[in-house]
N, C-alpha and C positions, 0 to 999 in steps of 0.2 A: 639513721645511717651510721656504720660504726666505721673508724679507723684504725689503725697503727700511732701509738702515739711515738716522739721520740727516743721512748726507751723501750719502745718495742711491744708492751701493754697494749690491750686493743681499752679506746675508750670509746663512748661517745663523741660523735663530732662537734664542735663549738660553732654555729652559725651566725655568733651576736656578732656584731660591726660598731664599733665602738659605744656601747652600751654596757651598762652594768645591771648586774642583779637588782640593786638597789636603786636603780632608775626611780627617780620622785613621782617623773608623770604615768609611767608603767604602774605603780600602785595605785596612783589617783584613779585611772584606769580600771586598776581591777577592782577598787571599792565601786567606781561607777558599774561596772557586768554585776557584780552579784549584790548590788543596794546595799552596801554595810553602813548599817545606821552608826555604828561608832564612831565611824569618820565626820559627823555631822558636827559642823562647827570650823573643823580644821580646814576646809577649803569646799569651792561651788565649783561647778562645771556649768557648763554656757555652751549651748549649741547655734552654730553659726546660722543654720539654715530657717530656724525659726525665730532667733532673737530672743532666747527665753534662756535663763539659768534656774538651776536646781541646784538643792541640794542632795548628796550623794545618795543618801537611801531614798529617793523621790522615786516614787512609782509607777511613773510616767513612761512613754514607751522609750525603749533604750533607743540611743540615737547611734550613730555608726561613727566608729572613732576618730577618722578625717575630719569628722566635721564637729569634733569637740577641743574646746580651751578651757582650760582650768586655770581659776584666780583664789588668792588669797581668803578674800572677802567680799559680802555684797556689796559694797561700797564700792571695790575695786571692778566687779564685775557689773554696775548700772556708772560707772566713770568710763565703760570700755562700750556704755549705750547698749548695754542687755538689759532687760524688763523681768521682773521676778515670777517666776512658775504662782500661777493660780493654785493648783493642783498642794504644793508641799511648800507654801511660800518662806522661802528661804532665810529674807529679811528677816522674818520673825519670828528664827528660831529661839530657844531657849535651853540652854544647858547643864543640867543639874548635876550630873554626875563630879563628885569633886576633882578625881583624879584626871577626867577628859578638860574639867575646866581648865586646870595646872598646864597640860599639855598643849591645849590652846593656848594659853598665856604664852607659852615658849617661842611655839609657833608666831605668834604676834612679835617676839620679843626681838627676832634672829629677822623676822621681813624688814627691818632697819639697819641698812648700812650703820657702820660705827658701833655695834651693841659689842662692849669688850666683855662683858659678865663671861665669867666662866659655868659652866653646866654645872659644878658642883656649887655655884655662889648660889645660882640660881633655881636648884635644889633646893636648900637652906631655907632663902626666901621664902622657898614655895609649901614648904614643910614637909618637905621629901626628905629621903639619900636619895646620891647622885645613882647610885645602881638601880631603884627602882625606879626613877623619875625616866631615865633611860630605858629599863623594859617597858614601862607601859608606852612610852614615847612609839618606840617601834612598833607596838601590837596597832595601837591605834593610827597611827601615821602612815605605815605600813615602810618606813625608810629604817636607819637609826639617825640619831642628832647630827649626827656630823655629816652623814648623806644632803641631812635638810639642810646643812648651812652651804655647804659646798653646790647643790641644788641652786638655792639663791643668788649665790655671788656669779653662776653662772649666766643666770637671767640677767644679773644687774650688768655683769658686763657686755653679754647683749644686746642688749638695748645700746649702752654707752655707746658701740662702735658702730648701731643701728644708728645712732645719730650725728656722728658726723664727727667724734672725739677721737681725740690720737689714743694708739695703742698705750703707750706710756702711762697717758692720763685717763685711760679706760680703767687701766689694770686698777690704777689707786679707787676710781671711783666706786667701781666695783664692790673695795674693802680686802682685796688682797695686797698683804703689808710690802712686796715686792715683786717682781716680776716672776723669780722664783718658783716663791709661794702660786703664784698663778699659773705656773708651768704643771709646778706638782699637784696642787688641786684642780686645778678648774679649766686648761689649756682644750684638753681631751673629749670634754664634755660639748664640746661649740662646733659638734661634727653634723654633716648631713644628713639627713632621715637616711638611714638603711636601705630604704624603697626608690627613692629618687636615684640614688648610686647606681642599684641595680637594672633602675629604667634608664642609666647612660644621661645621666642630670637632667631629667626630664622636667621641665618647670621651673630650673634653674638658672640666675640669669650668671653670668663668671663676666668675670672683669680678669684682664691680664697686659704686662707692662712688658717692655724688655729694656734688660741694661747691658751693658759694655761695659766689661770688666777685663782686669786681667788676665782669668784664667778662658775667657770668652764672653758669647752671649748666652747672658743668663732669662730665661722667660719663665715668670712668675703670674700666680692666674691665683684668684681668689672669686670665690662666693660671699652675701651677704655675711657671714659667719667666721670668716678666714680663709688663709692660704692653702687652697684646695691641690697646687703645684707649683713642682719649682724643678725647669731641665736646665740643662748646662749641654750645650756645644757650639761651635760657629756659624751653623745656617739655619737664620730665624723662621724660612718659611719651614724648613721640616720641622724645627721646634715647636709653630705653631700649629703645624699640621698633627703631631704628636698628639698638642693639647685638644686636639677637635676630637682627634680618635679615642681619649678618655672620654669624654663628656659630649657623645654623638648628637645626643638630643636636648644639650642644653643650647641659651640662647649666651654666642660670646662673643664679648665686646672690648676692644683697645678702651682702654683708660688711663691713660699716665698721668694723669690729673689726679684721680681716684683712687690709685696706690702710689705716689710719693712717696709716702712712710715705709711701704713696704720695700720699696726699691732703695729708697734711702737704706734701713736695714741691711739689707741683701747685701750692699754696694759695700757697706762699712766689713761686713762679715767677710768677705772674699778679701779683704784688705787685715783680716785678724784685729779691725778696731770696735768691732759690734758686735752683741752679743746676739745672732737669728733665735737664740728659742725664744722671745721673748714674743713673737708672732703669735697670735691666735688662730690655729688649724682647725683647719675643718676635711679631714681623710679619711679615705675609706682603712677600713685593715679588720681583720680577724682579730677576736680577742689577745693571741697568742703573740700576731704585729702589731697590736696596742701595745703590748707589757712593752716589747723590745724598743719600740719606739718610743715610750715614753724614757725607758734607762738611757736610749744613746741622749736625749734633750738633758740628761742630769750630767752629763759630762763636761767639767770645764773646758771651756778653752785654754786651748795650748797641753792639753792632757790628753793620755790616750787610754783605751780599754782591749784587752784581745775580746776575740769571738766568746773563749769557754767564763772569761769574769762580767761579760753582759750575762753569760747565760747562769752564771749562779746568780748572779744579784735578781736577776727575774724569778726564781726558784727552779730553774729547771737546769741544774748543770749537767744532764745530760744530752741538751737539746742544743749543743755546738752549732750542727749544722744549720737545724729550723732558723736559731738566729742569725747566719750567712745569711739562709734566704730570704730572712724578713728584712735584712739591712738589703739586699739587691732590690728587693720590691719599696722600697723608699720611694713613696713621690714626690718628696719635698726635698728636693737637696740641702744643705745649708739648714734651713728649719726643724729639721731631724737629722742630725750631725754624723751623717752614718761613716764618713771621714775619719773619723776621732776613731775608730773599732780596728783593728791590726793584728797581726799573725800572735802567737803565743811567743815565738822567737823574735818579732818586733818588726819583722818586716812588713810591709802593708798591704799585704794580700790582693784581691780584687776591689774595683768601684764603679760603680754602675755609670759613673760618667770621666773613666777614664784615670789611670793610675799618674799622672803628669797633672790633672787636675786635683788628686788627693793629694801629692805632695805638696805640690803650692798651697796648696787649703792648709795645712800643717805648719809647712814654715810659715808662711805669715805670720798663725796663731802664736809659734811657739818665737816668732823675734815681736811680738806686742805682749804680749804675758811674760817676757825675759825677767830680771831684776836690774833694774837700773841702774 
């Protein structure tokens, strides 16, 4: 199906929802459809319905994607109680090829929080340059290095917040050196399946809080994964009736036990003393309200951007409007700062939950980030 893109060009339409080309599991994927025996080593899939893992070029009948998990290693995947393919046994393979070994090594090297080595030390070591160590990495892996580390830290974190750890201290566990760092890498990545979204959170269970704030009530909803939403106005039952009408078919449940931190967050941010990107989201958006969304979380507080310098910084300065409308389609207030974005003559144009609430959201920022 083709479009009209911002500048007028007819392109193809973009249907990813926060996904990238270089998705880890999407290649894991596509070496499991066509058996690429190169990939062997580098990682097992494990089929949930039989209890059996393989390795990638395994011959075995393909199983259907739902019901596949890919792990590191055998070891990782008979610790998760899967039992080794008779057929192509996995355990015991063996890797001769030098350059696939090198690449496993990597692979091995980066599944460890804390690995500071840099890809060219690790080169060196390996008796590489770093430039070829890096092509084969991607022919074989089917990512490039930096997909696979950012890949990882997004599992590691997780898990973390799958277990019961504060955002804060998720992020470090993780191995990203700041919250930052975990905004620009790895924030984006900790979204819901595609499929689930479009089945209206089908399978999904949401947790959601409400607080009392200044500029009102704010009602914040989160999946296993992150903060799925966040409205702003005074009458809690349509706020939470809003939040039903996103996620028709998920199951949702009051927790204010169970987002504390996020409410705490929230509470500080509406006050200009916390900093909301540091949240882990899990949003639907179009490639296009990925980009935009991820530049307005780069915005400091107390700082502002007009419409046309989000829309250069994402590459597209002529797509002025498109980013209006991806800041209106915001479902995260606060979490994706779409507040911070303003007229090109400085006035503050429209917001999705009220121009009297962007201004408070503003001064706050801008009397806590003063100079003292």
């Amino acid at each position: 199906m083709n479009s009209k893109s911002a500048n007028g060009k007819r392109r193809r339409c973009d249907s990813r929802r926060l996904r990238r080309v270089n998705n880890l599991d999407e290649a894991r994927w596509k070496a499991v459809e066509v058996r690429d025996g190169r990939t062997t080593g580098v990682f097992v899939y494990a089929v949930r319905t039989t209890g059996v893992y393989c390795r990638p070029g395994c011959s075995s009948r393909r199983p259907l994607r739902r019901n596949v998990q890919f792990f590191a290693t055998p070891a990782d995947a008979e610790g998760a109680c899967y039992r080794a393919c008779r057929r192509c046994s996995p355990q015991e393979l063996r890797v001769t090829d030098p350059t696939a070994v090198a690449v496993i090594s990597v692979c091995r090297r980066f599944e460890h929080p804390g690995s500071e080595q840099s890809v060219r030390a690790l080169a060196a070591e390996l008796g590489y340059s770093e430039r070829h160590l890096r092509r084969r990495f991607s022919e074989i892996v089917g990512v490039p290095i930096g997909s696979y580390q950012r890949a990882l830290q997004a599992d590691r974190m997780r898990a973390a917040l799958q277990s019961g750890m504060t955002v804060s201290d998720a992020i470090y566990e993780a191995g990203y050196g700041s919250s930052r760092a975990f905004y620009e890498h790895g924030a984006m990545r900790l979204g819901m399946a595609p499929g689930r979204y479009r089945a209206g959170g089908r399978g999904e269970r949401i947790s959601y809080t409400s607080i009392v704030t200044p500029i009102g009530l704010v009602v914040a909803a989160s999946s296993e994964r992150g903060v799925c939403s966040v409205n702003v106005g005074f009458d809690e039952a349509a706020l939470t009736s809003r939040l039903a009408a996103e996620f028709p078919n998920a199951i949702i449940e009051r927790d204010d036990d169970g987002l504390s931190d996020v409410a705490s967050v929230l509470a500080g941010a509406v006050r200009g003393e916390k900093d909301p990107t540091i949240l882990p989201l899990d949003l639907e958006g179009t490639a296009f309200q990925t980009r935009v969304w991820e530049a307005l979380r780069s915005i400091p507080a107390g700082r502002t951007r007009s419409y046309s310098e989000v829309a250069a910084q994402i590459g597209a300065p002529g797509a002025v409007r498109a980013v209006g409308s991806a800041c209106a389609a915001n479902p995260a207030a606060l979490a994706v700062p779409c507040h911070r974005v303003v007229r090109q003559d400085g006035s503050l144009g429209g917001y999705r939950w009220g121009i009297a609430t962007k201004r408070a959201l503003l001064e706050a920022e801008a009397t806590h980030t003063a100079p003292q």
